[in-house]
C-alpha positions in Angstrom: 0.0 0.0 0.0 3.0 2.3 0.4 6.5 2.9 -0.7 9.1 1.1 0.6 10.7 4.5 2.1 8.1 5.0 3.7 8.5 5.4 7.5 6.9 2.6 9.3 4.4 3.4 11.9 5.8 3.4 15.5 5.8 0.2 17.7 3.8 0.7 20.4 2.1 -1.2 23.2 -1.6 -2.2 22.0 -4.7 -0.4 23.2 -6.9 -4.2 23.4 -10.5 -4.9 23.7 -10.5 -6.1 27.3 -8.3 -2.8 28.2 -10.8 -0.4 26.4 -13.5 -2.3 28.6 -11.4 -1.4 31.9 -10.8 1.9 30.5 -14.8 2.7 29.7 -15.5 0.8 33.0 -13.2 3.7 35.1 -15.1 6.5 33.6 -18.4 5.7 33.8 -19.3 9.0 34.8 -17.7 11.2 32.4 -21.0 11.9 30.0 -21.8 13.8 33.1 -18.9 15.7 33.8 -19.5 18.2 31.1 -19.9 21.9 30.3 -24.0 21.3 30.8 -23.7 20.9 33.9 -24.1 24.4 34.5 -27.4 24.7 34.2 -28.2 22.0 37.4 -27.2 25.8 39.2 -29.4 28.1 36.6 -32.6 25.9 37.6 -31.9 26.0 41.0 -31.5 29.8 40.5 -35.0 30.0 39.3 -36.7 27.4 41.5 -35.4 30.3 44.4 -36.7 33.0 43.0 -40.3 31.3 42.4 -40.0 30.1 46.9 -37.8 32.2 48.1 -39.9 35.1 50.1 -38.3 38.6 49.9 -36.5 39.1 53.2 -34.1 41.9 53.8 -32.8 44.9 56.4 -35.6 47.7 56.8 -34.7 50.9 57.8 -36.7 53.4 60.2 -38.7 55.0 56.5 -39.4 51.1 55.6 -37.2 50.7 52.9 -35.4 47.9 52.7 -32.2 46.4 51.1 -30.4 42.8 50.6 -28.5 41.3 53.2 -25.1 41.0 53.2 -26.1 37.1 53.3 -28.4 37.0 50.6 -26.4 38.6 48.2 -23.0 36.9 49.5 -25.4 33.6 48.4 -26.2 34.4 45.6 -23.3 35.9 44.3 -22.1 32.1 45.3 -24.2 30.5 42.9 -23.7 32.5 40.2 -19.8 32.2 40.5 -20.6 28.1 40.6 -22.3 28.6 36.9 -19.2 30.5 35.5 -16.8 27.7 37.7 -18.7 24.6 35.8 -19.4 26.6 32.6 -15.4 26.8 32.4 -14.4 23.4 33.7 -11.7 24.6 36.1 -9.4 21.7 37.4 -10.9 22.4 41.1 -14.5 22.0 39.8 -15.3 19.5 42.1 -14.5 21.3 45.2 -17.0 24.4 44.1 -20.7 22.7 45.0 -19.4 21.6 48.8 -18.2 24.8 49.3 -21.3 26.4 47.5 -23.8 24.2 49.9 -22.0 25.2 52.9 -22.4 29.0 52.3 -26.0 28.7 51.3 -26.9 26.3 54.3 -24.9 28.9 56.8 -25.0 32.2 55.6 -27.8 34.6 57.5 -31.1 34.8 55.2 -29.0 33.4 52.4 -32.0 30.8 52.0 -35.3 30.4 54.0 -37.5 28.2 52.8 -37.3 24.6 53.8 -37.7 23.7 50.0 -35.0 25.7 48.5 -32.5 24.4 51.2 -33.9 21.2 51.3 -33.4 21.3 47.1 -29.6 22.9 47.3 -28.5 20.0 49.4 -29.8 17.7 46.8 -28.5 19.4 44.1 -24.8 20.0 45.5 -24.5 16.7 46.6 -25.4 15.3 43.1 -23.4 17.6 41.7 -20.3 16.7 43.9 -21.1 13.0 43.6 -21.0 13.3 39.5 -18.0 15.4 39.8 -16.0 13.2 42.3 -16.9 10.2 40.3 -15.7 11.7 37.2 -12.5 12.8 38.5 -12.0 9.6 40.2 -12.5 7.9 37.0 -10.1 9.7 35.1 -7.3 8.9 37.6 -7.9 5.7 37.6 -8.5 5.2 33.5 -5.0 7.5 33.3 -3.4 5.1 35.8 -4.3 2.5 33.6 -2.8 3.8 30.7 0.1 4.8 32.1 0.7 1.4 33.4 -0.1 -0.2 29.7 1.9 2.5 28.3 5.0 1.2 30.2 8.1 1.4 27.6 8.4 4.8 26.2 8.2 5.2 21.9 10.4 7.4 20.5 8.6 9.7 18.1 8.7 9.0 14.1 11.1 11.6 14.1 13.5 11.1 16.5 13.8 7.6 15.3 14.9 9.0 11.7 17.4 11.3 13.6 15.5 14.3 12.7 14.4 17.1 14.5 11.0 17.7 15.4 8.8 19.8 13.3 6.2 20.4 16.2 6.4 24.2 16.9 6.0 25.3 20.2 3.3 27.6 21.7 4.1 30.7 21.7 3.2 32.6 25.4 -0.1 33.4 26.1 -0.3 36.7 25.9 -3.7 37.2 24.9 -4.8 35.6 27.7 -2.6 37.1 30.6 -3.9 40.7 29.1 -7.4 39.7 28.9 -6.9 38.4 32.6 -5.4 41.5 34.2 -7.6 44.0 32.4 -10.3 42.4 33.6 -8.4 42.0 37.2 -8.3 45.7 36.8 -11.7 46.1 36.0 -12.6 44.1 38.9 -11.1 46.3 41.3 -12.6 49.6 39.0 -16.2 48.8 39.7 -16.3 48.5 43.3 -14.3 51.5 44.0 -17.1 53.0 41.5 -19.6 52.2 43.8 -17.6 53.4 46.4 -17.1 56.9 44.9 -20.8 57.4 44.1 -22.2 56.2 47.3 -19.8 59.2 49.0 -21.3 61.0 46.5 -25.0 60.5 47.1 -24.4 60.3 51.0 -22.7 64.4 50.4 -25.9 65.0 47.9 -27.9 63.7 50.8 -26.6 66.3 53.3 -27.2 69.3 51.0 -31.1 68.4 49.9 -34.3 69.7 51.4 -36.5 67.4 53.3 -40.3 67.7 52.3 -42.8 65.5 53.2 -44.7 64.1 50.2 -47.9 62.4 49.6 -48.3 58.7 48.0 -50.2 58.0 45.1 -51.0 55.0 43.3 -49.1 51.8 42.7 -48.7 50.2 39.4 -47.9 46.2 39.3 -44.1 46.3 39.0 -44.2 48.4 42.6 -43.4 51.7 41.4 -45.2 54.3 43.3 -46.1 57.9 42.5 -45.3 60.8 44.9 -46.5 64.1 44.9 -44.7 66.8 46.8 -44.3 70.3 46.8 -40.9 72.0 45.6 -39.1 73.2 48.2 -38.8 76.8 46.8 -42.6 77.0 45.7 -44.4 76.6 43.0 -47.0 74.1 41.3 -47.2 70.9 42.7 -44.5 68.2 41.2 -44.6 63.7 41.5 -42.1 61.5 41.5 -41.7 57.9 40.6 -40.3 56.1 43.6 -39.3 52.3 42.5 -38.4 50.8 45.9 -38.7 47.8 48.2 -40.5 48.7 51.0 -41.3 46.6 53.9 -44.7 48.0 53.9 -46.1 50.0 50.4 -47.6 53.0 51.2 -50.8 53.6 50.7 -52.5 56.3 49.0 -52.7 59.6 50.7 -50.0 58.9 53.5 -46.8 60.8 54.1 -43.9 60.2 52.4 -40.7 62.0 53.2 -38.4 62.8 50.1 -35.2 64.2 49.9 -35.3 67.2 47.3 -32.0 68.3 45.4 -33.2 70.4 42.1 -34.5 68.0 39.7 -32.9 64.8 41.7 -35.6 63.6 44.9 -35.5 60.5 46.8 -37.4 58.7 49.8 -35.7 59.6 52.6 -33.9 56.5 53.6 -33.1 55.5 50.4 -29.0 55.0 50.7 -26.7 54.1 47.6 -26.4 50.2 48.0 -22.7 49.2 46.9 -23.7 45.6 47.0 -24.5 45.6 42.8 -20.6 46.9 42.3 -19.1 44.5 44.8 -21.0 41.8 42.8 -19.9 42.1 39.5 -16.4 42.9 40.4 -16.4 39.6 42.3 -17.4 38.1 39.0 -15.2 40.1 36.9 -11.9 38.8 39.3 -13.4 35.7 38.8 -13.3 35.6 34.8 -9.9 37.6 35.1 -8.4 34.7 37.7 -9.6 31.8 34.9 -7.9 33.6 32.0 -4.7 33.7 34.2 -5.0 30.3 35.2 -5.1 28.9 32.2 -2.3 31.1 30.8 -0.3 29.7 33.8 -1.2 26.3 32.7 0.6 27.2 29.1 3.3 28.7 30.3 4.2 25.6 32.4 3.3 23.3 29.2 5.7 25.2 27.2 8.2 24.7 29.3 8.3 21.1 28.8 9.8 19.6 25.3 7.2 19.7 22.2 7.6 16.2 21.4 11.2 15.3 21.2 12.7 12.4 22.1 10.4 9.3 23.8 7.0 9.3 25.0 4.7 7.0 26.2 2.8 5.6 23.9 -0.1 3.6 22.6 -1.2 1.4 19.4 -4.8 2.5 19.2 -7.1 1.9 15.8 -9.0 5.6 14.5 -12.1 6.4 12.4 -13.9 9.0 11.0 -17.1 9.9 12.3 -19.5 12.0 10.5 -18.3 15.0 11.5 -14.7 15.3 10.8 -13.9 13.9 14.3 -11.5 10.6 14.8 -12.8 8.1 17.0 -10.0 6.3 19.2 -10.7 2.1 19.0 -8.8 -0.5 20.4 -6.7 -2.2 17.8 -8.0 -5.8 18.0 -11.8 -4.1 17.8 -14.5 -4.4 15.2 -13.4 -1.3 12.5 -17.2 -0.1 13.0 -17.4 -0.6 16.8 -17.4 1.7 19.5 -15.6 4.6 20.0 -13.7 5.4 23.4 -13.1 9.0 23.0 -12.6 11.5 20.4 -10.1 13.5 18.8 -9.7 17.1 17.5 -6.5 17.6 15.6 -5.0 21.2 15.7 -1.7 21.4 14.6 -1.2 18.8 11.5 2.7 17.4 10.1 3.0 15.3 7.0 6.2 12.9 5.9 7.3 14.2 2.5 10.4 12.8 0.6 11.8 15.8 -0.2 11.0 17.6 3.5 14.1 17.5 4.9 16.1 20.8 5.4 16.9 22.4 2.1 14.4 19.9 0.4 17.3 17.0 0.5 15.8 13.5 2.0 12.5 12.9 3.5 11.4 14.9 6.7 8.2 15.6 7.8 7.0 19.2 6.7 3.2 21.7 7.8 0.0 20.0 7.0 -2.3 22.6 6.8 -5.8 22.0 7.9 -7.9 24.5 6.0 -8.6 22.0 2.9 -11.2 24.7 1.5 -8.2 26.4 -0.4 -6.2 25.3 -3.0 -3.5 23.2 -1.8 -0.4 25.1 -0.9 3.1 24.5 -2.4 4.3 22.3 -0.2 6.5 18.5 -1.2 4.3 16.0 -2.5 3.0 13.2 -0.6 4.7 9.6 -1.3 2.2 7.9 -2.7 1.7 10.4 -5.4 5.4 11.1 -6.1 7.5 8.8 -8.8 11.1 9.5 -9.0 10.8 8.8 -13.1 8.5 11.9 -13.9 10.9 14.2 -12.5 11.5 16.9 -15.0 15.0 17.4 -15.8 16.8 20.6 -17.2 16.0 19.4 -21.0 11.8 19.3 -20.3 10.0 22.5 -20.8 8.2 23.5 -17.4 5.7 26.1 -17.4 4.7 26.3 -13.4 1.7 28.6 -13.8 0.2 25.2 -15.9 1.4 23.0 -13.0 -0.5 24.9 -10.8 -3.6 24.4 -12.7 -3.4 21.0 -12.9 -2.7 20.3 -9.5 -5.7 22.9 -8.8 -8.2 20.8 -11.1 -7.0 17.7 -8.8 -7.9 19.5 -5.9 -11.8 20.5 -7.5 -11.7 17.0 -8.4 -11.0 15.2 -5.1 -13.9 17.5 -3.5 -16.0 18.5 -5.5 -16.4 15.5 -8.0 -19.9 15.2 -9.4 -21.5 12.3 -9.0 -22.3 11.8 -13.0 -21.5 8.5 -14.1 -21.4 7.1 -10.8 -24.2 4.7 -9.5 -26.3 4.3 -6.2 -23.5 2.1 -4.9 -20.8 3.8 -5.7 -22.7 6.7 -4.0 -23.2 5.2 -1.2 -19.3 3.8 -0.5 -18.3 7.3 -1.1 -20.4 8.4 2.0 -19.5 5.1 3.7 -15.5 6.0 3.6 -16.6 8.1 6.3 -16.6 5.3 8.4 -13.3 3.7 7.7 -10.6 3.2 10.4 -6.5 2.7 10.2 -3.9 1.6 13.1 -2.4 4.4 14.5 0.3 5.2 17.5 -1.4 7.9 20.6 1.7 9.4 22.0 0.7 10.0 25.8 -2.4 9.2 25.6 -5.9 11.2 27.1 -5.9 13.2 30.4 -2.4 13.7 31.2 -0.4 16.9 31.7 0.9 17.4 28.2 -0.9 17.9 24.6 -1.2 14.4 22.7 0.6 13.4 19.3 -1.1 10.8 16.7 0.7 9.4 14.4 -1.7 7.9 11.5 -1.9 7.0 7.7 -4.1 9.0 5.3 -7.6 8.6 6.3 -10.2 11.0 5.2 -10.4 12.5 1.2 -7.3 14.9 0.8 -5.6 13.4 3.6 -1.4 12.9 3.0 0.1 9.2 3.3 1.1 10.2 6.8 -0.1 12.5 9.5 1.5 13.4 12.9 -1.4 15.6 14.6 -1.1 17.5 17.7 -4.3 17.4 19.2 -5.6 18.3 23.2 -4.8 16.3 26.5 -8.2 15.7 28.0 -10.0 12.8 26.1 -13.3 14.2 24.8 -16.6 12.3 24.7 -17.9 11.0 21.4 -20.4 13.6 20.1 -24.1 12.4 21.0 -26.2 14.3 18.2 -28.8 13.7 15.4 -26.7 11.6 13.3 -28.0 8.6 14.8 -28.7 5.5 12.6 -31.5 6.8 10.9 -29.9 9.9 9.7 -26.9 7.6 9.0 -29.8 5.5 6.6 -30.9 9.1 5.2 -27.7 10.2 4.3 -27.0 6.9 2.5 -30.2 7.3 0.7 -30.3 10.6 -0.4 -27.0 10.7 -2.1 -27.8 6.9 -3.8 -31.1 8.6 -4.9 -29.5 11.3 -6.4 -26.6 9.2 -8.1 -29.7 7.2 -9.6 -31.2 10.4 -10.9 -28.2 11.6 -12.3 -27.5 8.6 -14.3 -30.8 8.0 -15.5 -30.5 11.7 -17.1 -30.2 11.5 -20.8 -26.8 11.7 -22.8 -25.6 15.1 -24.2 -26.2 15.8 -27.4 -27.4 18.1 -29.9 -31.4 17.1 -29.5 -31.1 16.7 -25.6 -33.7 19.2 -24.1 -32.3 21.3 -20.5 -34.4 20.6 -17.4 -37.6 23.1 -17.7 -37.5 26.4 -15.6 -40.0 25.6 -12.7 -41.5 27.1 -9.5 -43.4 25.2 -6.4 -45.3 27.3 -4.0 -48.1 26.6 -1.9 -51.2 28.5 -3.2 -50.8 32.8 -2.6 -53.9 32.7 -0.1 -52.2 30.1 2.4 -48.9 32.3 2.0 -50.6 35.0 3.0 -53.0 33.8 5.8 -50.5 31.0 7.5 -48.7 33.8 10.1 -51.6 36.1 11.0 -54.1 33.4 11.4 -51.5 31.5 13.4 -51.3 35.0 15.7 -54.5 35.0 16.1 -55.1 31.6 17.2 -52.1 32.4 19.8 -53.2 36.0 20.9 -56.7 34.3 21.5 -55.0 31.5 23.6 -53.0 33.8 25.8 -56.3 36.4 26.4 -58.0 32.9 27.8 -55.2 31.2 29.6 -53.0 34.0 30.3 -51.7 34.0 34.3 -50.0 36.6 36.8 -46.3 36.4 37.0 -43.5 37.4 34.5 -42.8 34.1 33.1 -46.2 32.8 33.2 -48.1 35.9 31.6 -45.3 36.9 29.4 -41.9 34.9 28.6 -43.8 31.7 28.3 -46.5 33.0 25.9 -43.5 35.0 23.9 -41.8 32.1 23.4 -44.2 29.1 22.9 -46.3 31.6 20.6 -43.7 32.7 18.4 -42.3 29.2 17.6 -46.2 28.2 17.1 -46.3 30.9 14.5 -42.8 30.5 12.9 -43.9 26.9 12.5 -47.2 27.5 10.9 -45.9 29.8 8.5 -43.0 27.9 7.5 -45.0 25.1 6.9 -47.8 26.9 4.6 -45.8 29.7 3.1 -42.3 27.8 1.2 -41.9 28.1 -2.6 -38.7 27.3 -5.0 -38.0 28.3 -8.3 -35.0 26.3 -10.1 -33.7 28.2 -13.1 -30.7 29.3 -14.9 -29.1 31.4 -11.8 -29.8 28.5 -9.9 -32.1 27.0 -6.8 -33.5 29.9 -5.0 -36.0 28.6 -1.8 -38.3 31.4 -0.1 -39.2 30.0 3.5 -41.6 32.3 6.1 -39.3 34.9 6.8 -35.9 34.8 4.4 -34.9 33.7 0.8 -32.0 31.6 0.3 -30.5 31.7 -3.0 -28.1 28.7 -3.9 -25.6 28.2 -7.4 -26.3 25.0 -8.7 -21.8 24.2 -8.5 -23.4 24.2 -4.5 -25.5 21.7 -4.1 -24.5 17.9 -4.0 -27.6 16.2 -3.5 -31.4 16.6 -3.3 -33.9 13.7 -2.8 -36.9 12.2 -0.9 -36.6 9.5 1.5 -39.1 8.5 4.0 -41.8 12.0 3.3 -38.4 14.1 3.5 -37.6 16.8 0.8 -33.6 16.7 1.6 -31.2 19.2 -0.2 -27.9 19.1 0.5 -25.1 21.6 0.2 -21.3 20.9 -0.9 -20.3 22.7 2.9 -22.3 20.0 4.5 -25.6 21.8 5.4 -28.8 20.6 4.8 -32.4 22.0 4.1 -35.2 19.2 4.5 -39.0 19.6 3.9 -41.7 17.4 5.0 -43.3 16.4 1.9 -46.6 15.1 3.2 -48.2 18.1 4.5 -47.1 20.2 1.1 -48.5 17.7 -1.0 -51.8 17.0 0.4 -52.7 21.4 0.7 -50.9 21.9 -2.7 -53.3 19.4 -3.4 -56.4 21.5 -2.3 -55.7 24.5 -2.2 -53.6 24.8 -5.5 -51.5 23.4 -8.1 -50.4 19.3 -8.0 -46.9 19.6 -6.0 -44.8 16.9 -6.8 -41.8 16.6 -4.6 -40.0 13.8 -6.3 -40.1 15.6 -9.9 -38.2 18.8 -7.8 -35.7 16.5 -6.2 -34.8 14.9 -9.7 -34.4 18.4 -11.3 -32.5 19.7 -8.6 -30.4 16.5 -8.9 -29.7 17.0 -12.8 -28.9 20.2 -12.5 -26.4 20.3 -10.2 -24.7 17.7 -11.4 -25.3 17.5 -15.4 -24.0 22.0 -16.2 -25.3 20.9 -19.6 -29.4 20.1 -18.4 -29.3 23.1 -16.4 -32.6 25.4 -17.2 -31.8 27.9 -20.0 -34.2 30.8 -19.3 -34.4 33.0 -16.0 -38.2 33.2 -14.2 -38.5 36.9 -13.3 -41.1 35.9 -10.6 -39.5 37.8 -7.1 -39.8 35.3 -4.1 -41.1 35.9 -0.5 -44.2 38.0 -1.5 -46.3 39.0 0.5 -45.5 36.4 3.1 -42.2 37.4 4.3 -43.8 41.3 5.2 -46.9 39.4 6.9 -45.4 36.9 8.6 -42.8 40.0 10.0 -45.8 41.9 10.5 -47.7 38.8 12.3 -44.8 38.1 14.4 -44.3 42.3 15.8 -48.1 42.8 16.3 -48.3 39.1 18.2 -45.4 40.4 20.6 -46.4 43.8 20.9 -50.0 42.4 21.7 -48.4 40.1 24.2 -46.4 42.5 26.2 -49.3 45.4 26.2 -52.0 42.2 27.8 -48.9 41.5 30.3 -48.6 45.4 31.4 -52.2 46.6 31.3 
């Protein structure tokens, strides 16, 4: 498979079945122990604010403010969110420390339930995060102890250098951290300055005596008072917490300084500054961490001489991602973790110094270019069609062929090429190659895998760098049955293509067409979908901020959005291409972009070159096109979208001059403003 000069992959101690099965057995937790977890805390933070009664200090004019323990609580939390949102090394030691403030901390939390709920939810929290950890030493212990003779690297072992750069400092990091360490220390002397300030204001204003008003429902009350100099009557709005509102007609004493007035009593409260400076230090001591953690990485050698070292099998997922299998495993079993590669090296025979003997040379990763000038990989290079100084060379041509062989590798049509073929294209995804993990997941030091060519484009051999910790393989959508959609839809559209007719002088283009549900249900989908919804919240509307108007913004507007992107779609496919009007947007697409388009299983599915996809259910289109308009056929628009993407000579000849997105895309807008603005006028009247 490749040249004799080739270097041969690394011996190395085998990753087995029975050690992956120890290895997934130590970390059985570590699903869990993930970035998510941060929003265990963000429930708890609203379940408290749904119990938790409004407690505080009350001065002698009943207006009241925060305690110290309250806000030192729940200033704890939030710093918990941004500690498991960042996955600091000390994670696990934040919810213990988090329970015993809230459990201890004056009026930090009152209820029996919320108390009750943050021991549960700490606990759990520290039992998921112990666990985890625990796991990973003792899965890294295992390794280590499997990984028992260190490798030297492919390098090294040729008596080369290594081409691994090193990290430059962090320095991006260490500014970001002190600035914001600055920042930190900014705000609550802020706070500091203008409380002096309002206590000096305080001292020079006139005290009049005011009398309340009315009371709207966010607790704002109205004041009337008399200027202290004389003149018409004048109100204020007062928007405090007081321990008792008071109620219309009674005395209120205000502090009057010109235009500025205040309830007597009402002192600058610092405790908003100290706050978010604690947060900002907190952000500002991550960033440092972490550039401490480079530093001290750097300062270890970037792969030279021996490492440990395992013999592990990879494949590609869907997704670009390498899946680490044991060796001895099924090729299409299992993966153990994942890897992301970041910094990329190829073996070239000519990528020595100065381009004399084989050395290992920059991969770059970015394959959406044109490949760069870089040694050619072994399997590609023959010693016999080197020019020599008697062949005429014109470089500029070069380059153009080897650019063709790039369009060619991927962006190949699939013309002349059958369902099968079509669907062992997709399936290469899915191959695997032996491979050697230098260091191996969750130790102190960046990883090295050393690997044939794998995916399309790849070199005959890769040495990526890629991150310590071992990531968990992706859980998404591309399950089995996408995995059977995305199968189908490119075999159906390599069937289409090859059933299209031969080119030739009497071959007719695929016709210019347009689908669209009929102009009535375009028109009618959003605002009858509002009104439906506006009538809903009038009946079942409720008190409360989330109940009478976050919860009916959001459920209603996806209700809405949903409707009108079900009844108001059309396409046009013509010469400029495939151009698909939805309930709010137009996408336009050149047909060079598309790849694929077909139905499987009801599902409209066209598919992009980049990898996105646009799917349409095609039962609900058909059976109101049906109806209400013109027969919609969506296996005749998957076949033409097929040909023409792939087969430039079928393409449609003539342009439609037919403008998408009218009238829906302004009623729909419209629907969706007037529904909100509805919403939040029934929430404040």
């Amino acid at each position: 498979m490749f040249p004799s000069d080739a270097p041969p992959l690394p011996s190395a101690a085998p990753l087995t079945a029975a050690a992956a099965i120890r290895w997934r057995t130590a970390r059985t937790a570590w699903r869990l122990d993930s970035r998510w977890l941060a929003l265990a805390p963000v429930a708890f933070v609203v379940l408290a604010t749904a119990v938790e009664p409004d407690t505080g200090r009350c001065s002698a004019q009943a207006i009241c403010r925060d305690t110290w323990g309250s806000a030192l609580a729940a200033w704890s939390v939030l710093a918990e969110i941004v500690l498991l949102a960042a996955k600091v090394r000390v994670r696990a030691l934040v919810p213990p420390v988090v329970l015993v403030l809230l459990w201890y901390l004056p009026q930090g939390l009152v209820t029996p339930l919320a108390r009750w709920s943050a021991v549960l939810l700490q606990l759990l929290l520290t039992a998921v995060l112990l666990a985890a950890e625990a796991g990973r030493r003792r899965a890294r212990q295992q390794l280590d102890e499997l990984m028992a003779p260190p490798v030297p690297f492919p390098w090294t072992a040729a008596g080369a250098p290594s081409p691994v750069h090193r990290d430059g400092p962090p320095v991006l990091r260490r500014t970001l951290g002190a600035l914001l360490l600055v920042a930190a220390v900014a705000v609550p002397l802020y706070g500091l300055w203008a409380q002096a300030q309002a206590d000096a204001a305080a001292e020079q204003a006139t005290r009049v005596t005011g009398t309340a008003g009315a009371s709207d429902q966010d607790g704002v009350l109205t004041v009337r008072f008399p200027p202290p100099g004389g003149g018409p009557e004048r109100t204020a709005a007062l928007d405090l917490w007081w321990q008792r509102r008071p109620q219309p007609g009674e005395p209120v004493p205000l502090l009057v300084d010109g235009d500025s007035v205040h309830a007597l009593g009402d002192e600058y409260d610092v405790s908003g500054q100290l706050t978010a400076g604690g947060l900002i230090a907190l952000l500002g001591l991550i960033l440092l961490g972490s550039a401490a953690t480079a530093s001290a990485r750097r300062t270890r050698p970037a792969f030279e001489g021996h490492a440990p070292a395992l013999a592990v099998r990879v494949r590609a997922d869907i997704r670009g991602d390498l899946l680490v299998q044991p060796l001895d495993g099924p090729p299409d079993g299992p993966g153990l973790w994942r890897l992301v590669e970041h910094d990329r090296y190829r073996w070239a025979r000519d990528g020595g110094p100065g381009g004399a003997g084989p050395g290992w040379v920059p991969e770059p990763l970015d394959v959406g270019r044109p490949p760069t000038r870089l040694p050619g990989p072994a399997l590609h290079h023959d010693e016999h069609d080197e020019y020599d100084e008697h062949d005429e060379h014109d470089e500029h041509e070069d380059y153009a062929e080897e650019y063709e062989d790039y369009q060619g590798a991927y962006e190949k049509p699939l013309d002349r090429t059958g369902p099968d073929q079509a669907a062992a294209r997709l399936a290469r995804a899915g191959r695997s190659v032996p491979a050697v993990l230098y260091r191996g997941p969750d130790g102190h030091d960046r990883q090295l895998l050393v690997r044939p060519g794998l995916l399309d484009g790849d070199p005959d051999w890769v040495a990526a760098v890629v991150a310590p910790a071992a990531r968990a393989p992706r859980l998404g959508r591309r399950t089995q049955r996408y995995r059977e959609r995305e199968l189908a839809v490119a075999a159906l559209t390599a069937e289409t293509v090859a059933a299209a007719p031969e080119a030739g002088p009497d071959t007719e283009p695929v016709a210019a067409r347009r689908w669209e549900m009929p102009t009535p249900l375009r028109v009618a989908a959003g605002p009858l979908a509002a009104l439906l919804v506006g009538t809903a919240v009038v009946l079942l509307g409720d008190d409360g901020w989330w109940e009478g108007l976050l919860r009916p913004l959001w459920i209603g507007s996806m209700a809405i959005l949903a409707c009108a992107h079900t009844l108001s779609w059309q396409i046009v496919a013509d010469r400029n291409g495939l151009r698909v009007a939805t309930a709010l947007r137009t996408r336009s697409f050149r047909w060079a972009e598309i790849s694929a388009a077909a139905v499987h299983r009801e599902l409209l599915t066209i598919r992009l070159r980049s990898g996105r996809e646009y799917s349409f259910a095609s039962r609900p289109a058909v059976w109101l096109a049906g109806r209400f308009g013109d027969r919609y056929d969506p296996v005749a628009l998957a076949r033409t979208v097929a040909t023409a993407a792939h087969r430039p000579d079928l393409r449609p000849d003539r342009t439609l001059p037919d403008r998408l997105g009218g009238p829906q895309h302004l009623v729909n807008r419209l629907a969706l403003i007037g529904y909100a603005v509805f919403t939040v006028a029934h929430y404040a009247l």
